[in-house]
C-alpha positions in Angstrom: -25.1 18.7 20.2 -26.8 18.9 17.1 -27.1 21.6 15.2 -29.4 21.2 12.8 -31.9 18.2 12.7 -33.5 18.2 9.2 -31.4 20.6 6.2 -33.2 20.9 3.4 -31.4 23.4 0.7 -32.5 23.8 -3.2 -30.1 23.1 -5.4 -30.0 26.2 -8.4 -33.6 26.7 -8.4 -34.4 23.0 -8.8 -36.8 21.4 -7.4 -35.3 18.3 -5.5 -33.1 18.8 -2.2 -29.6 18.2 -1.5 -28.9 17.4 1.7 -32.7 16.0 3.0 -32.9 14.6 6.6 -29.7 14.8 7.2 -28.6 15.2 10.8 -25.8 17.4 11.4 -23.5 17.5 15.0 -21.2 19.8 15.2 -18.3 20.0 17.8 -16.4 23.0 19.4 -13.1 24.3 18.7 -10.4 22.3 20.4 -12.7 19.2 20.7 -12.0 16.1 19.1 -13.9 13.8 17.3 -14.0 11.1 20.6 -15.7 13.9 22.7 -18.3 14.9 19.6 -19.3 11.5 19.0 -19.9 9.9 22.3 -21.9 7.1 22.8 -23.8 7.8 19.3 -22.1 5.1 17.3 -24.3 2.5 19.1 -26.9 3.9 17.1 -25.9 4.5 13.7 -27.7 2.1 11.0 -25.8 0.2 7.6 -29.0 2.8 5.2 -27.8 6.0 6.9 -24.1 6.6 6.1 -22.0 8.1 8.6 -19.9 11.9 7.7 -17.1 12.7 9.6 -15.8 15.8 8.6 -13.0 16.8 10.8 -9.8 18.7 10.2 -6.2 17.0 10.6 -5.4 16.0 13.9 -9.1 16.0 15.4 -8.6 12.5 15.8 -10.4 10.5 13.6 -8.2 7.4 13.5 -7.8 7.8 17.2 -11.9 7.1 17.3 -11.7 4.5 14.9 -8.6 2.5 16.4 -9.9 2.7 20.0 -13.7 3.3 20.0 -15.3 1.4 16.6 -12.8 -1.3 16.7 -13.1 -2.3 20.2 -17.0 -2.4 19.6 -16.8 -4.5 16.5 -14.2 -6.6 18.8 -16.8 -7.4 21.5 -19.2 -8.6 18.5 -17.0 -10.4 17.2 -17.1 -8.5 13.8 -14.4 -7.1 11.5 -13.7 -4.0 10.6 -13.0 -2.9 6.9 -10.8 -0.1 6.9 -9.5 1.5 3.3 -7.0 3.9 2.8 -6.2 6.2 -0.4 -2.1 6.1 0.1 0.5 2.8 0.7 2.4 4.9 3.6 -0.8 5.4 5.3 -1.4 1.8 4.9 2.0 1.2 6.5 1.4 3.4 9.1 -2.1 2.7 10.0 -0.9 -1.6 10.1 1.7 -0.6 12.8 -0.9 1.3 14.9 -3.2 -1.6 14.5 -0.9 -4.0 15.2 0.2 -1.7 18.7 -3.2 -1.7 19.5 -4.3 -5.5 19.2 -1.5 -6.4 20.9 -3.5 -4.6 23.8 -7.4 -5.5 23.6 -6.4 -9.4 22.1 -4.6 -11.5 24.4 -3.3 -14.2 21.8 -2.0 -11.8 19.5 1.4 -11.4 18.2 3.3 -8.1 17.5 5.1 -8.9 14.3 6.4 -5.9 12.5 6.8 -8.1 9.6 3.3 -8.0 9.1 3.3 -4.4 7.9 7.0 -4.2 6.2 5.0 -5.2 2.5 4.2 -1.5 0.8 1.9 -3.4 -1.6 -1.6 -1.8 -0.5 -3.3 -5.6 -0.8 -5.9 -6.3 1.3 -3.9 -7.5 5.2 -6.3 -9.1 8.0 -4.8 -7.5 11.2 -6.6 -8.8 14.1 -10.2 -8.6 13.7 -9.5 -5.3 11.0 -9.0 -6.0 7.4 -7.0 -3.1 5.9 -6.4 -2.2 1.9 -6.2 0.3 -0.4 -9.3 1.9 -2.6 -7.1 0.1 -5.6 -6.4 -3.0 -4.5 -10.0 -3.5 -2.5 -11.8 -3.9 -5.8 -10.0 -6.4 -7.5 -10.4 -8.5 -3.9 -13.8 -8.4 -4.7 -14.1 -10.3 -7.8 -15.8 -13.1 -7.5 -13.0 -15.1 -9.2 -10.2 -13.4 -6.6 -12.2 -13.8 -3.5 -11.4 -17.0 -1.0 -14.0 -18.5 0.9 -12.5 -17.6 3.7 -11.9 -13.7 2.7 -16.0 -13.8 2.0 -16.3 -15.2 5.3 -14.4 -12.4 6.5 -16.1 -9.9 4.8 -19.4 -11.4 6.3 -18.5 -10.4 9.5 -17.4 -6.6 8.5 -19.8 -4.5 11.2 -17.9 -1.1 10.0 -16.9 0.0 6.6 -14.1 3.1 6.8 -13.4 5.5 4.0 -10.5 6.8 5.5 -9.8 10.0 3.5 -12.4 9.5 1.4 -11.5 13.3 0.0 -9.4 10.4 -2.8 -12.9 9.9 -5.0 -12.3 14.1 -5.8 -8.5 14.3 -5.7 -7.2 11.2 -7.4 -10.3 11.9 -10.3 -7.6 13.9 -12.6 -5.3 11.2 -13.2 -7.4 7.8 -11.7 -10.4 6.8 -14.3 -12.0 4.8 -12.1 -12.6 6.7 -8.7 -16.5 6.5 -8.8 -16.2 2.9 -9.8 -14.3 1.9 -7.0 -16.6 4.0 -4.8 -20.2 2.0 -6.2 -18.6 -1.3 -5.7 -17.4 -0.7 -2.2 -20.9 1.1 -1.6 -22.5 -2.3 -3.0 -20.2 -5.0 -1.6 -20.0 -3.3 2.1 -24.0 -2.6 2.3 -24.9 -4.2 4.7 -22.3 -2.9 7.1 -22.1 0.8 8.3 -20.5 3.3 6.0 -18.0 5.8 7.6 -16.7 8.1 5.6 -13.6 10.4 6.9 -11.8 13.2 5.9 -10.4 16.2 6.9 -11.3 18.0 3.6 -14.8 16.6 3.5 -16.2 19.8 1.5 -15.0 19.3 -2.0 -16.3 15.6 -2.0 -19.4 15.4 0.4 -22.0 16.3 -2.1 -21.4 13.6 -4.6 -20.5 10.5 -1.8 -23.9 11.6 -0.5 -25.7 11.3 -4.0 -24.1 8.3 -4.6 -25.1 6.8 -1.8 -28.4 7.9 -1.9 -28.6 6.6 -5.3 -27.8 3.3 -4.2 -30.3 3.4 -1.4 -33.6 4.3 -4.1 -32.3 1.8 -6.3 -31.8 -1.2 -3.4 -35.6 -0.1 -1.4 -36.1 -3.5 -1.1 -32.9 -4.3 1.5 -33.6 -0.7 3.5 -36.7 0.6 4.8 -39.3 1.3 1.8 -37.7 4.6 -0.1 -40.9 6.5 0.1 -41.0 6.8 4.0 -37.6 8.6 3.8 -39.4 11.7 4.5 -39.7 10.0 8.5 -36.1 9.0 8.7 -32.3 10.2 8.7 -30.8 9.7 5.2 -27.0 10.0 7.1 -25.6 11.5 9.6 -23.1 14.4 9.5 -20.4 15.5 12.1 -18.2 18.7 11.9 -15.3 19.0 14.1 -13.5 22.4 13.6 -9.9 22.6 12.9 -7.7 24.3 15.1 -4.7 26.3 13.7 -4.5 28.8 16.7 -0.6 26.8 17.2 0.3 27.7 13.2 1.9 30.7 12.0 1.9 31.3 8.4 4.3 33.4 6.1 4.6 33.7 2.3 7.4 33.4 0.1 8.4 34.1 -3.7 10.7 31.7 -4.8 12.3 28.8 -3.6 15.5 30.6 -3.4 14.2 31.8 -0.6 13.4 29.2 1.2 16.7 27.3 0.1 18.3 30.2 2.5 15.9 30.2 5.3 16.4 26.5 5.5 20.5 27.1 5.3 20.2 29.6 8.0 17.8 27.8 10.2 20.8 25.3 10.4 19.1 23.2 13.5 15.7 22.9 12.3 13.7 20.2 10.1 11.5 21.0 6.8 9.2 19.3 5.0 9.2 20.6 1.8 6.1 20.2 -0.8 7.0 20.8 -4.4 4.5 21.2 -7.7 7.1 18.9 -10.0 9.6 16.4 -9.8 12.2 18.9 -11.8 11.3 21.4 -8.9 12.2 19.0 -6.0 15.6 17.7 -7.9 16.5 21.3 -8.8 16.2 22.4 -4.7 17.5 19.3 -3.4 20.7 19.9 -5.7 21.0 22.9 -4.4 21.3 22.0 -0.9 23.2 18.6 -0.9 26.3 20.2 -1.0 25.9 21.2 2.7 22.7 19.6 3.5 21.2 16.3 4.8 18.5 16.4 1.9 15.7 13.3 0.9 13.3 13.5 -2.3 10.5 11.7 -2.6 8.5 11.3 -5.5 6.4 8.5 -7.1 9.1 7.1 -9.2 11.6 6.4 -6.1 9.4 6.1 -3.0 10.4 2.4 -2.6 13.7 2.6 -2.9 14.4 5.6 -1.0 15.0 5.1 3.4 13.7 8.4 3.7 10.1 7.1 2.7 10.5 3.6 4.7 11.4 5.6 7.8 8.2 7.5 7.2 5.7 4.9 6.7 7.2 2.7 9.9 8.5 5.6 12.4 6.5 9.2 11.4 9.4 10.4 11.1 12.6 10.9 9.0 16.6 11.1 9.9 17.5 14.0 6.9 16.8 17.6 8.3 15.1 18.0 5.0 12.6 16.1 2.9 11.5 17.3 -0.3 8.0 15.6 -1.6 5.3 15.9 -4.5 2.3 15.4 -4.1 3.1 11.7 -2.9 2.5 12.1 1.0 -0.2 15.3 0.8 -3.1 12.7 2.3 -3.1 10.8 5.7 0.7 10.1 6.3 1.6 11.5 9.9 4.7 12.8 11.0 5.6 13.8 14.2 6.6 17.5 16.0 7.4 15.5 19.2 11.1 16.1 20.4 14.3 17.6 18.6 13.8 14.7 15.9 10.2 16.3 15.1 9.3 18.6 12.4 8.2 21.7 12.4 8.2 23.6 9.4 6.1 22.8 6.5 7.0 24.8 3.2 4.1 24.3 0.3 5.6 25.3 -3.0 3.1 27.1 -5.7 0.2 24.7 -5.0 -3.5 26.8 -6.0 -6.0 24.0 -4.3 -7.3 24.6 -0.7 -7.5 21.3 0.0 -4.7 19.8 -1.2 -3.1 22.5 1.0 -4.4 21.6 4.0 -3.6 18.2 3.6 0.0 19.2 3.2 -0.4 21.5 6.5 -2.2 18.3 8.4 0.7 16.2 7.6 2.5 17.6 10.3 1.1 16.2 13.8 0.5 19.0 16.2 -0.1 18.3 19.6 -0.7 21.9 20.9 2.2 22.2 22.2 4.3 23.2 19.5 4.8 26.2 16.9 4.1 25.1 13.6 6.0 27.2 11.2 4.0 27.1 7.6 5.6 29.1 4.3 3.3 29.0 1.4 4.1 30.2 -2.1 2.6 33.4 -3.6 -0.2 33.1 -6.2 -0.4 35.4 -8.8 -2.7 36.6 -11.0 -1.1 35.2 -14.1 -0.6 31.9 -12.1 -4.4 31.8 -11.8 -4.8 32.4 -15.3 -3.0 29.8 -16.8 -4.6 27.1 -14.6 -7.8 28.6 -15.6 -7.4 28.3 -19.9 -6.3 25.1 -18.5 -8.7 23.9 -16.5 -11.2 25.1 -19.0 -9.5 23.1 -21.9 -9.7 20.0 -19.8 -13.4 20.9 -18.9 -14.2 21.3 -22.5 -12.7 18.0 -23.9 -14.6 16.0 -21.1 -17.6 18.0 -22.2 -17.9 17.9 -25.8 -15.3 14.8 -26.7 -18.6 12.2 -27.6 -19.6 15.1 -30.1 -16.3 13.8 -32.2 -17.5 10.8 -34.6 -14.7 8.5 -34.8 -13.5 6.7 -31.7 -10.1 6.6 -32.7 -9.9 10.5 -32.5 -11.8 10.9 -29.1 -8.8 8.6 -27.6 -6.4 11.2 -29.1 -8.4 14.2 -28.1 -8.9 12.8 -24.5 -5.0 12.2 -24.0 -3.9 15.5 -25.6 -6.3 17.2 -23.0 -5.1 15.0 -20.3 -8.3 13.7 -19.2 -8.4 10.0 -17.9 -11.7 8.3 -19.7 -12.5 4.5 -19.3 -14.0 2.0 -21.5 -17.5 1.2 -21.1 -19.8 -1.2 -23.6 -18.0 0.2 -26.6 -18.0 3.7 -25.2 -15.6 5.7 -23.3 -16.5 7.8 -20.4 -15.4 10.3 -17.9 -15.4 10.1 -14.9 -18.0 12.0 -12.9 -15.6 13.2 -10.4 -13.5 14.4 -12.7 -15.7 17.0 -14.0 -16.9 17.3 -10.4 -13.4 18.4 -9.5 -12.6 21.0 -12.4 -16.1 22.6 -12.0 -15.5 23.1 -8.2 -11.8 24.6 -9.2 -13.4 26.7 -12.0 -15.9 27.9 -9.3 -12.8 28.9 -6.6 -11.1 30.8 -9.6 -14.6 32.7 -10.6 -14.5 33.7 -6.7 -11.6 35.2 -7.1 -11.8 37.1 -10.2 -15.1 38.2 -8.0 -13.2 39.4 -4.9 -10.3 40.5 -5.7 -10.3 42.0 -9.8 -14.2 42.6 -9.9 -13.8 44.2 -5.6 -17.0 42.4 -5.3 -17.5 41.3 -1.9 -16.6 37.8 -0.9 -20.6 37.3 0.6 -21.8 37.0 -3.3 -21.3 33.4 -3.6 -23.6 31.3 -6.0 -24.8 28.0 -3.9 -22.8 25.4 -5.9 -20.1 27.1 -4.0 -18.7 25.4 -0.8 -22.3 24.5 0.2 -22.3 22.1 3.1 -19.1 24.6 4.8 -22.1 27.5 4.5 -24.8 24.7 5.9 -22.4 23.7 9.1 -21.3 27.4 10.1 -24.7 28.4 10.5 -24.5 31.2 7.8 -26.8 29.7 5.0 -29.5 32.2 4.0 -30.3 30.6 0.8 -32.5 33.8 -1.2 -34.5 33.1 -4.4 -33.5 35.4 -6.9 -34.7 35.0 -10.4 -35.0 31.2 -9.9 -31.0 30.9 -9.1 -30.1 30.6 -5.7 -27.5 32.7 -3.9 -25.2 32.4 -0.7 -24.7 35.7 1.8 -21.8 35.4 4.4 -23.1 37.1 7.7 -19.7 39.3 7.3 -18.9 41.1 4.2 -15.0 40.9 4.4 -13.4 41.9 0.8 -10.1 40.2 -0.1 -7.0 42.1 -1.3 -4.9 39.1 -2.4 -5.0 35.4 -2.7 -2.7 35.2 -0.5 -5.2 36.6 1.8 -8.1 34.1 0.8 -5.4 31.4 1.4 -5.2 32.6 5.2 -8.6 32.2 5.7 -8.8 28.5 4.9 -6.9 28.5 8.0 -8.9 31.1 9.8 -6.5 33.4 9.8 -7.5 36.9 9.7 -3.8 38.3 10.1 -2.2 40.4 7.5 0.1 38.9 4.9 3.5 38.6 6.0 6.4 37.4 4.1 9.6 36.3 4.9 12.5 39.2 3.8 9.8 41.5 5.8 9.9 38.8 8.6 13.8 38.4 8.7 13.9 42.7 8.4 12.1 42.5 11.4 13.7 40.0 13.6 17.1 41.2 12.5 15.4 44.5 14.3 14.5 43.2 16.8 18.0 41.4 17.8 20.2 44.2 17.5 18.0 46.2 19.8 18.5 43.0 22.4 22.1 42.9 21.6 22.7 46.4 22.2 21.2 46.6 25.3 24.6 44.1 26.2 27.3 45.9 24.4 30.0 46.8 26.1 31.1 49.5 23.9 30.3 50.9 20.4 33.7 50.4 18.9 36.2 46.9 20.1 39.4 48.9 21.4 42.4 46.3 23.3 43.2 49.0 24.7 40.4 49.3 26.9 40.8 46.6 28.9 44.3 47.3 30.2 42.8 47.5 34.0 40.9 44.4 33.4 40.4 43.5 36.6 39.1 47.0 37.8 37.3 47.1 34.1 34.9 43.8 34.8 34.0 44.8 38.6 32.7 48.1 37.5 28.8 48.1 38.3 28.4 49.4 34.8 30.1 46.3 33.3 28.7 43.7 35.4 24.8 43.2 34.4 27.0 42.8 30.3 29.5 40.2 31.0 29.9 36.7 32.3 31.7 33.4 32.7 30.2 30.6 30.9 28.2 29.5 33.7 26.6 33.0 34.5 23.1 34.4 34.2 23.9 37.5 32.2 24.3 35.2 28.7 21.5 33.0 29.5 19.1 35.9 29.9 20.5 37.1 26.4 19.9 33.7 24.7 16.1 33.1 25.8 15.4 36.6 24.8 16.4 36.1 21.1 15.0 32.6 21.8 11.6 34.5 22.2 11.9 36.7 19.4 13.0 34.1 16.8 11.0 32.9 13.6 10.4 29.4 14.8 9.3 29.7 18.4 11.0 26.5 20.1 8.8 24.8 23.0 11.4 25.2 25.9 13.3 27.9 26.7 17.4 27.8 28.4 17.5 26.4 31.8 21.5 26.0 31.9 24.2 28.2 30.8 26.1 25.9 29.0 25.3 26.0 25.6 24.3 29.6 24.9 27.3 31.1 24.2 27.2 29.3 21.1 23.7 30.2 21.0 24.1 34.1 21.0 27.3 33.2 18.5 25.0 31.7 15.6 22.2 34.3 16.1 24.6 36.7 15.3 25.6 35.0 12.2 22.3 34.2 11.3 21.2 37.4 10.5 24.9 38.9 9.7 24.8 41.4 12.6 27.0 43.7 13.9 28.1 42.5 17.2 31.0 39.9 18.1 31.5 37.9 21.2 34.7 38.6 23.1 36.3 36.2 25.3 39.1 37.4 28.4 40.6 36.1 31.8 40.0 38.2 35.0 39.0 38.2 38.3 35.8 39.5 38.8 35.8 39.1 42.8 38.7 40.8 43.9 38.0 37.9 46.8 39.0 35.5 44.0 42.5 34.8 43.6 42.0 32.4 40.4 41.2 33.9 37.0 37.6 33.0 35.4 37.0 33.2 31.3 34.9 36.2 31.0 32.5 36.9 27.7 31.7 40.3 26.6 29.6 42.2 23.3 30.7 44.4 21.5 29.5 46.1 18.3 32.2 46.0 15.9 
């Protein structure tokens, strides 16, 4: 339903609005974007772009693969979909390739079609699929076929799947808002959907852009001056649901190398800040581990990434990754081969965090298991003098006379400029981008050092998340607009504003607190089966009469009993990582119990004897027993 039909919000006391006539639909928790949408696509126009902000696993490419395409099938139109990462390309060409083998009957299933991790431009069916990179230099006049124009002709729906890439990619890609005006341009006369499940940090300037474009084009849309009458886009908000995540904090990676030794069965994805961070941990788990690294500089050559981009899935228990697979790239939970705990190493940005989180494919009905890495204060600090290094070289480098020297000033600072009519510049989305960081950090300094409370925002803050939430009370004050949350929460740690990305509102936990507990909590199950507080062989002399005591009966068993297996699916309850299904057969806890006791070093040991528990019974029986040595 929609929320909100007409938002109009002043941007720092100026005098022109934001966000005008533009219709907002936001969805309920736990629906998906399918459900939110409905029939409405049959509406949407090519001059009123199309938002679809919705977190991972919503179902955005569901929508896209089985409602847009299928319509654009029946008018015999293409469908233009572009994509920010190769592996998402791979992935996205097998699911498109799945599903035309279904809706087109003269289609062939080739997997060969999607093997090439090039990123170029591949006509699947009646969808064209590329990269944001590759895309543009297709549309050179001099590179385009006849029979790709044709093709482009007949595009009904543009995608800008994880369009979040114009913000993100800005501090190391030049280029971002030129690629963005070119597609906007070459695609305008088909409708514009633009996807992500971090749509905040980017929405503001896609929607500028491409209002832009429509002022400066009046002549293809309707006449610019009725825009008061019309929709200027069309924005829909599908909450994310983390109510299946658990999340715990960690120091150091040495801590997670020995949760990950200790959680022997289980599969990690591992996000790391560095390359030297990801080689250091892998090296020091290969010894006894089934390890992968993935990183820019190997992603071809390594199975690990292959098996990724064609399967969603990979054979190592562990696979360490920068930065390379934080956008679109699924990866299944499904099954024993699934994964289910995501560890993101000393990363600062919300949305680059969620994006790791979101790699992982929940389907409700699995516990994902997320560690994050502490933030400090002096962290914070030093990406701030950084931040504000690289703000000030993108600021004030056209100040500096000679050419020459703003090239060297630009590259000492790290900040990616292009060449323009004998003039460099910067991209606008890089300043964008370190503006919006700068603004998280003064939060913080406001919450948690200043104990201001967290409702004190200034607008340029996380606007549209204030606009969709229904908390926007926008209050002139000395000609600057401010932002007041209805609740007044103060934050103690950043660790506590990083839970409440996720809306978590639980206190911080970390892990040595968390493996203190459990190991708590299991010898207090444990006990509760000893046989005896000391192992004595002498003891069990009178075994027979020993074991068909009522006192020793409910604590010992054969293998096949019920005693053990109530044992095992009570630690099974009470472990870190829930596991969907619970023991229904007695034959593997033994070893079960066995490993949860050397898990956690405790102080309990499994004994093993022969004796005849029914006195009916003539034939001896292996018989296990706990004791706390």
């Amino acid at each position: 339903m929609d929320k909100i039909n007409k938002v109009k919000v002043y941007l720092d006391g100026s005098d022109h609005y934001i966000y005008d006539n533009l219709r907002i639909v936001e969805g309920n928790l736990g629906q998906r974007v399918t459900d939110v949408i409905g029939k409405d696509y049959l509406k949407w126009k090519n001059n009123e772009p199309v938002f679809i902000d919705g977190g991972t696993g919503t179902g955005k490419n569901y929508f896209v693969l089985n409602t847009l395409l299928i319509d654009a099938y029946k008018s015999n139109s293409n469908v233009l979909i572009l994509v920010n990462r190769v592996a998402l390309s791979a992935q996205q060409q097998k699911a498109l390739c799945e599903k035309m083998s279904v809706i087109m009957p003269n289609f062939k299933y080739n997997e060969s079609c999607f093997t090439n991790l090039d990123g170029k431009p591949k006509k699947v069916g009646n969808v064209i699929l590329a990269s944001y990179q590759s895309i543009v230099s297709s549309f050179k006049e001099s590179n385009m076929s006849s029979s790709f124009k044709e093709e482009l002709k007949k595009v009904k729906y543009t995608i800008f799947d994880e369009c979040d890439f114009f913000m993100s990619d800005a501090e190391f890609n030049e280029y971002v808002s030129i690629i963005l005006l070119i597609c906007i341009k070459k695609m305008s006369s088909s409708i514009r959907v633009y996807m992500s499940a971090t749509m905040d940090q980017v929405f503001k300037d896609l929607y500028e852009l491409e209002k832009k474009y429509q002022e400066n084009n009046s002549n293809i849309y309707t006449r610019w001056e009725n825009y008061e009458d019309r929709n200027l886009g069309i924005y829909y908000y599908i909450q994310p649901d983390y109510r299946n995540y658990n999340f715990y904090f960690f120091k150091d990676l040495k801590e997670i190398t020995a949760l990950m030794k200790a959680k022997s069965k289980e599969k990690f994805l591992v996000f790391v800040t560095s390359k030297t961070d990801g080689e250091e941990l892998g090296k020091n788990l290969k010894e006894s581990e089934s390890v992968a690294f993935v990183c820019s500089e190997n992603k071809y050559k390594t199975e690990a990434f292959k098996e990724i981009c064609s399967e969603e899935r990979f054979s190592e228990r562990i696979l360490i990754s920068t930065k390379i697979l934080d956008r679109g790239v699924n990866l299944s939970t499904e099954e024993d081969k699934g994964v289910t705990n995501v560890v993101v190493g000393k990363f600062f940005d919300e949305y680059e965090i969620k994006q790791m989180v979101g790699r992982l494919r929940n389907d409700g009905k699995r516990t994902i298991n997320v560690f994050l890495q502490e933030v400090t204060s002096d962290v914070i600090e030093k990406l701030e003098a950084r931040l504000n290094v690289k703000y000030k070289a993108a600021s004030s480098f056209q100040k500096i006379p000679l050419l020459k020297e703003q090239v060297r000033y630009l590259d000492k600072n790290n900040v990616p400029f292009r060449e323009e009519e004998k003039t460099f510049i910067v991209d606008g989305f890089f300043v964008c981008k370190i503006e919006h960081d700068l603004e998280k950090i003064k939060v913080y300094h406001d919450s948690i050092e200043n104990k201001n409370y967290k409702g004190l925002l200034p607008l340029s803050y996380n606007k549209y998340k204030l606009i969709k939430n229904n908390q926007l009370k926008a209050v002139c004050e000395d000609s600057i607009n401010k932002i007041y949350y209805d609740d007044l929460t103060m934050y103690n740690s950043y660790n506590e504003i990083m839970l409440s990305w996720f809306s978590k509102d639980s206190e911080v936990i970390y892990i040595d607190c968390l493996e203190n507990d459990i190991k708590q909590k299991w010898e207090k199950i444990l006990n509760d089966y000893a046989l005896i507080d000391g192992y004595s062989k002498d003891k069990y002399d009178n075994k027979n009469n020993f074991y068909a005591s009522d006192e020793v009966k409910s604590k010992c068993d054969s293998k096949n009993g019920t005693v053990f297996l109530e044992l095992a699916n009570k630690i099974k309850i009470n472990k870190l990582c829930k596991e969907e299904m619970l023991f229904s057969k007695s034959g593997e806890v033994i070893d079960y119990v066995k490993n949860a006791i050397l898990e956690y070093d405790l102080n309990f040991k499994i004994g093993k004897d022969k004796a005849k528990i029914d006195p009916l019974k003539k034939s001896r029986v292996e018989i296990y027993y706990i004791v706390r040595i």
